[in-house]
C-alpha positions as a Markdown table, in Angstrom:
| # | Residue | x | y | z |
|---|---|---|---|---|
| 1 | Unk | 83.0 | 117.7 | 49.6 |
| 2 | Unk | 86.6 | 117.5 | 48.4 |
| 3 | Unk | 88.4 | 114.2 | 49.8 |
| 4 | Unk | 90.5 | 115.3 | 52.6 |
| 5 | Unk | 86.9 | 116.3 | 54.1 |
| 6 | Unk | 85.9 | 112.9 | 52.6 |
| 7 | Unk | 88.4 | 111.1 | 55.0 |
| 8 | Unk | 88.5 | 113.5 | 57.6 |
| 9 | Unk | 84.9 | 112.4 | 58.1 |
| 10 | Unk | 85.1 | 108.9 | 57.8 |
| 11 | Unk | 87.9 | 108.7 | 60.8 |
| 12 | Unk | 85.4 | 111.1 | 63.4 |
| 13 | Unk | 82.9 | 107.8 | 62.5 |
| 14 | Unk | 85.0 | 105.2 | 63.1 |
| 15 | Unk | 84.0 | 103.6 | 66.1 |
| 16 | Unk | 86.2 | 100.7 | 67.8 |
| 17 | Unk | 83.3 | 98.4 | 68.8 |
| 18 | Unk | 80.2 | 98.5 | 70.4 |
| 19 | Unk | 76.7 | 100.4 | 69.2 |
| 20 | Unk | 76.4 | 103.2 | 72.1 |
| 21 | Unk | 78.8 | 106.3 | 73.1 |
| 22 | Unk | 82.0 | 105.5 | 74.9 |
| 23 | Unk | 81.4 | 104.0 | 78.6 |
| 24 | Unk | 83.2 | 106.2 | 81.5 |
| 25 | Unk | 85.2 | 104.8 | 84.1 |
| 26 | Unk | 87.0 | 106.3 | 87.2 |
| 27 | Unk | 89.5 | 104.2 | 88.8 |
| 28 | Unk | 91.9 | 105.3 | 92.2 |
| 29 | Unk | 95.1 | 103.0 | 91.6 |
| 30 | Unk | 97.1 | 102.7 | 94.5 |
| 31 | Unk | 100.6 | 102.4 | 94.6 |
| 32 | Unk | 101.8 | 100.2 | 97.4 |
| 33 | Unk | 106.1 | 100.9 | 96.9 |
| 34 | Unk | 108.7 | 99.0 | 98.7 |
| 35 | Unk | 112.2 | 99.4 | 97.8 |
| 36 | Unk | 114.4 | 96.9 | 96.5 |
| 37 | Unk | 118.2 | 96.2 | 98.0 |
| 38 | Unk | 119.5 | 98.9 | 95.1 |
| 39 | Unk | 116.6 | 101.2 | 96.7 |
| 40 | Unk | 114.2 | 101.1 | 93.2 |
| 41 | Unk | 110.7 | 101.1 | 93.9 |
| 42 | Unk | 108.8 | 97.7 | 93.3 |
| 43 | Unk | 104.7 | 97.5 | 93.2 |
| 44 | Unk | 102.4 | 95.6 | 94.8 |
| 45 | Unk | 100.3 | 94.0 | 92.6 |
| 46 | Unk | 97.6 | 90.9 | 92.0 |
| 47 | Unk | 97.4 | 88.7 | 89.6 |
| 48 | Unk | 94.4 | 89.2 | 87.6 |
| 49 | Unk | 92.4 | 85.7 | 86.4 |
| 50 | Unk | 90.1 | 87.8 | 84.0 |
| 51 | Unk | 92.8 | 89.8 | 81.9 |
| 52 | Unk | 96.1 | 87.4 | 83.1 |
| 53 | Unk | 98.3 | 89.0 | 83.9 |
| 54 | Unk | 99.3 | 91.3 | 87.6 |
| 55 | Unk | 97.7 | 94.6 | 87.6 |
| 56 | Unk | 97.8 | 97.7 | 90.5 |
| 57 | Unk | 95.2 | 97.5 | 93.3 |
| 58 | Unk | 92.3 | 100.0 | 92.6 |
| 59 | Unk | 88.9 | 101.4 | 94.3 |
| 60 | Unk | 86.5 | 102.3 | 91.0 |
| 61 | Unk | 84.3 | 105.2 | 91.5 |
| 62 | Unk | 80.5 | 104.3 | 92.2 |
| 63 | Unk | 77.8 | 106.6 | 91.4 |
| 64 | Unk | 76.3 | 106.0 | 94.8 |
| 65 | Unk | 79.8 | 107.3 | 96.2 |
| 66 | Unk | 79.4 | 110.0 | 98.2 |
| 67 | Unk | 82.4 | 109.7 | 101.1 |
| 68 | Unk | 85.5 | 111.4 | 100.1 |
| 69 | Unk | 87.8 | 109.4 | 98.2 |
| 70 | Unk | 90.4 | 109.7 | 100.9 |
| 71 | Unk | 88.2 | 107.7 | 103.3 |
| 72 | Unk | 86.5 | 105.5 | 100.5 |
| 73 | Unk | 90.3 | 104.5 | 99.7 |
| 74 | Unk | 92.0 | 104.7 | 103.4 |
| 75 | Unk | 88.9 | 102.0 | 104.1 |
| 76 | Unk | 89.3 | 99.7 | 101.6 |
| 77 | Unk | 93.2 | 99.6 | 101.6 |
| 78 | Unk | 92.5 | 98.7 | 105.4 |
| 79 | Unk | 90.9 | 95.8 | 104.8 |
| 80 | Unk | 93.0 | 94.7 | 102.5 |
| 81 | Unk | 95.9 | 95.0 | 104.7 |
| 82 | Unk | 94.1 | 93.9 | 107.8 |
| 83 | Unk | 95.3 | 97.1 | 110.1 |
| 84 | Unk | 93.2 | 99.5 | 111.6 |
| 85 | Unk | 91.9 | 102.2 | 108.4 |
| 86 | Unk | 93.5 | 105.2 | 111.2 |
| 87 | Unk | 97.1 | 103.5 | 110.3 |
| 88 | Unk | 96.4 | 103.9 | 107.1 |
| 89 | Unk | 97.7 | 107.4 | 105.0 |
| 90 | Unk | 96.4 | 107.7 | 101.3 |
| 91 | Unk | 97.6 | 110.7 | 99.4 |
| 92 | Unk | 97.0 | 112.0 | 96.1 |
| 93 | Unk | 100.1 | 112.2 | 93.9 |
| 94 | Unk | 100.0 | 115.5 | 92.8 |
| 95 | Unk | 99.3 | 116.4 | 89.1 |
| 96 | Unk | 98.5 | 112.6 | 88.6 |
| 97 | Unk | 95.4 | 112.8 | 86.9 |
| 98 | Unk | 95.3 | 110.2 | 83.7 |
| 99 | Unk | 92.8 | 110.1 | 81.0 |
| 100 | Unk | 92.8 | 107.1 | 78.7 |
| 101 | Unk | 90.9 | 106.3 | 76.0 |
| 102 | Unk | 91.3 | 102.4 | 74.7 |
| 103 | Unk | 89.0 | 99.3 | 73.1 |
| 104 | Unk | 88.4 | 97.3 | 76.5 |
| 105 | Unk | 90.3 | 94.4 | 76.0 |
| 106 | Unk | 87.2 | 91.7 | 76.7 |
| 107 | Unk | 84.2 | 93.9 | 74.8 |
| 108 | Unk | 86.4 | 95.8 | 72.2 |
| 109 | Unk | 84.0 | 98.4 | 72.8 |
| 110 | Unk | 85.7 | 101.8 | 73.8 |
| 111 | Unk | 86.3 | 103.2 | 77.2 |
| 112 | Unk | 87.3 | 106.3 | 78.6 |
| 113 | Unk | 89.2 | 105.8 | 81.5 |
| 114 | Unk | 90.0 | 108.2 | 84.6 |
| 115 | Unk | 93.1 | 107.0 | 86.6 |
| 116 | Unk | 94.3 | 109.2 | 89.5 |
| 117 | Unk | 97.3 | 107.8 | 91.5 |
| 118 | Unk | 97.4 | 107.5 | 95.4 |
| 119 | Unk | 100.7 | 107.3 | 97.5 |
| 120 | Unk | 99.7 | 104.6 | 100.4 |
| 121 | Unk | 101.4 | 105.0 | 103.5 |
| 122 | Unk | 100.8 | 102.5 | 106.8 |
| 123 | Unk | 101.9 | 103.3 | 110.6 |
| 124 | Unk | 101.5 | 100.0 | 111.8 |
| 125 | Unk | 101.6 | 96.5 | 110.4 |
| 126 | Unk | 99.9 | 93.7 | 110.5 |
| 127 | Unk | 100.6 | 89.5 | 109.9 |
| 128 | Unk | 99.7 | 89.4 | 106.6 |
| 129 | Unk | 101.3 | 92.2 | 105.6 |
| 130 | Unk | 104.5 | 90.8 | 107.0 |
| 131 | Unk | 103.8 | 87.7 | 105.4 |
| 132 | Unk | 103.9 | 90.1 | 101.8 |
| 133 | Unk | 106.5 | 92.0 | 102.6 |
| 134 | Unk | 108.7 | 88.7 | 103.2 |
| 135 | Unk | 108.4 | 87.6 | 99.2 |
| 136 | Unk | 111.1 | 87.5 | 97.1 |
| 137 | Unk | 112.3 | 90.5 | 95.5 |
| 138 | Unk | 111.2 | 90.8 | 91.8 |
| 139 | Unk | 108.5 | 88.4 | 92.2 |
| 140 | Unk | 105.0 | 87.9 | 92.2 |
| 141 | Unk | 103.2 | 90.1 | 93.6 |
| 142 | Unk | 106.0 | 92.4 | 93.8 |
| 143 | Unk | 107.1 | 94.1 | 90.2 |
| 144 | Unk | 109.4 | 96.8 | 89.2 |
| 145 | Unk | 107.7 | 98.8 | 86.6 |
| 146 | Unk | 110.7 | 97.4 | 84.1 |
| 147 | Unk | 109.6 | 94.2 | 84.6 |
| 148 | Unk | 105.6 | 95.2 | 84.3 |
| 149 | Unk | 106.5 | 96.9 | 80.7 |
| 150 | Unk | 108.5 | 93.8 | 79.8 |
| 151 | Unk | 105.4 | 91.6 | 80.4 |
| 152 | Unk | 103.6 | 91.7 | 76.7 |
| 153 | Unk | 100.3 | 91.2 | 78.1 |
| 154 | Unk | 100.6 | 93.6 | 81.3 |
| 155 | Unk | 101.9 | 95.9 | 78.3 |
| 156 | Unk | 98.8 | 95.3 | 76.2 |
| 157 | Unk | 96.2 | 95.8 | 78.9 |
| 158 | Unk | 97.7 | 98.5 | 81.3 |
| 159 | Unk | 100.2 | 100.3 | 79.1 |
| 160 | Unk | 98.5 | 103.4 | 79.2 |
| 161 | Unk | 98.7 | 103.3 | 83.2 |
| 162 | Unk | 102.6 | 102.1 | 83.2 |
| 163 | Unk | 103.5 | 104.6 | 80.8 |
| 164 | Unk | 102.0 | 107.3 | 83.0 |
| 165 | Unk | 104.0 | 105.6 | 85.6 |
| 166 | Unk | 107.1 | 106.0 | 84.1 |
| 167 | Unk | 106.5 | 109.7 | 83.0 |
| 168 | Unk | 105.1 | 110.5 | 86.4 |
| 169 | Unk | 107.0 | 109.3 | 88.5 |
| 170 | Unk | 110.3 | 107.4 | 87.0 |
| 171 | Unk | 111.0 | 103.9 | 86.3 |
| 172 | Unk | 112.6 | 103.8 | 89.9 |
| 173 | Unk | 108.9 | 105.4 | 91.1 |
| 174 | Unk | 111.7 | 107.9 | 93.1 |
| 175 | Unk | 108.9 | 110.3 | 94.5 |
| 176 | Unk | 106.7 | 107.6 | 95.6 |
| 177 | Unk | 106.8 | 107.2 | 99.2 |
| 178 | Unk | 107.4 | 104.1 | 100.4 |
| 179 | Unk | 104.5 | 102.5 | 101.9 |
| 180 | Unk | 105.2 | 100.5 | 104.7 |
| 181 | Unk | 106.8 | 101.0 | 108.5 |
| 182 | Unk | 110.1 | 99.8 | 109.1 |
């Protein structure tokens, strides 16, 4: 073996962390857009006590899951929102299929992740999501993606979803419908 084999081989075994081949996981993240007053999307997130910092609402795949996603993720968005799930429109963005591989930031073993985007749209409301949609522009739980890529730990654990974001669908997240009735 000459060494450029030599340390061609000893990158393929590198391994990040853990004793057992990559763990897979699926993740719908849905992206709940309202507009600021200059009409740039902000996301509805929550604020994550485990990792610390906000991160996008999601519905991970099961093995069990046999239901469509559309209905697995029109149901849970409902009760979330606390509307009926029939007033609730979930729509994959198209060509928004993301595959990550990255060291999971509590284990440091690796993981492949799956992320496909869904546009949510509502036909009714309900109090609590009045009660949301009253907060303060630019703050918690609403985010621009700017300010989600300017926050060094969002950065650190989701910047492989918020740069697909970005290259997906623009920092202003212009072909992401906005998600709830006027």
């Amino acid at each position: 073996m000459n060494k450029r084999q030599d340390e061609a081989i000893k990158i393929v075994s590198h391994h990040i962390g853990g004793d057992s081949s990559p763990d897979l996981m699926r993740l719908d993240l849905f992206l709940y857009r309202r507009n600021n007053e200059g009409g740039t999307g902000q996301l509805y997130t929550y604020y994550s006590e485990d990792w610390k910092t906000p991160m996008l609402h999601f519905r991970q795949w099961l093995p069990a899951d046999r239901t469509s996603a559309a209905k697995l993720n029109a149901e849970k968005v409902a009760r979330h929102w606390r509307v009926p799930v029939e007033s609730v429109k979930v729509t994959p963005m198209p060509d928004s299929v993301v595959i990550s591989a990255k060291p999971n930031a509590k284990t440091g073993n690796l993981m492949i992740y799956v992320y496909e985007f869904w546009a949510i749209e509502f036909s009714e409301k309900s109090q609590f999501m009045e009660e949301k949609l009253i907060m303060p522009l630019d703050a918690a739980p609403w985010f621009g993606l700017r300010a989600l890529r300017s926050n060094k730990v969002s950065q650190k654990v989701n910047g492989d979803v918020l740069d697909a974001i970005q290259n997906l669908f623009t920092v202003s997240l212009g072909p992401v419908p906005v998600s709830f009735p006027s």
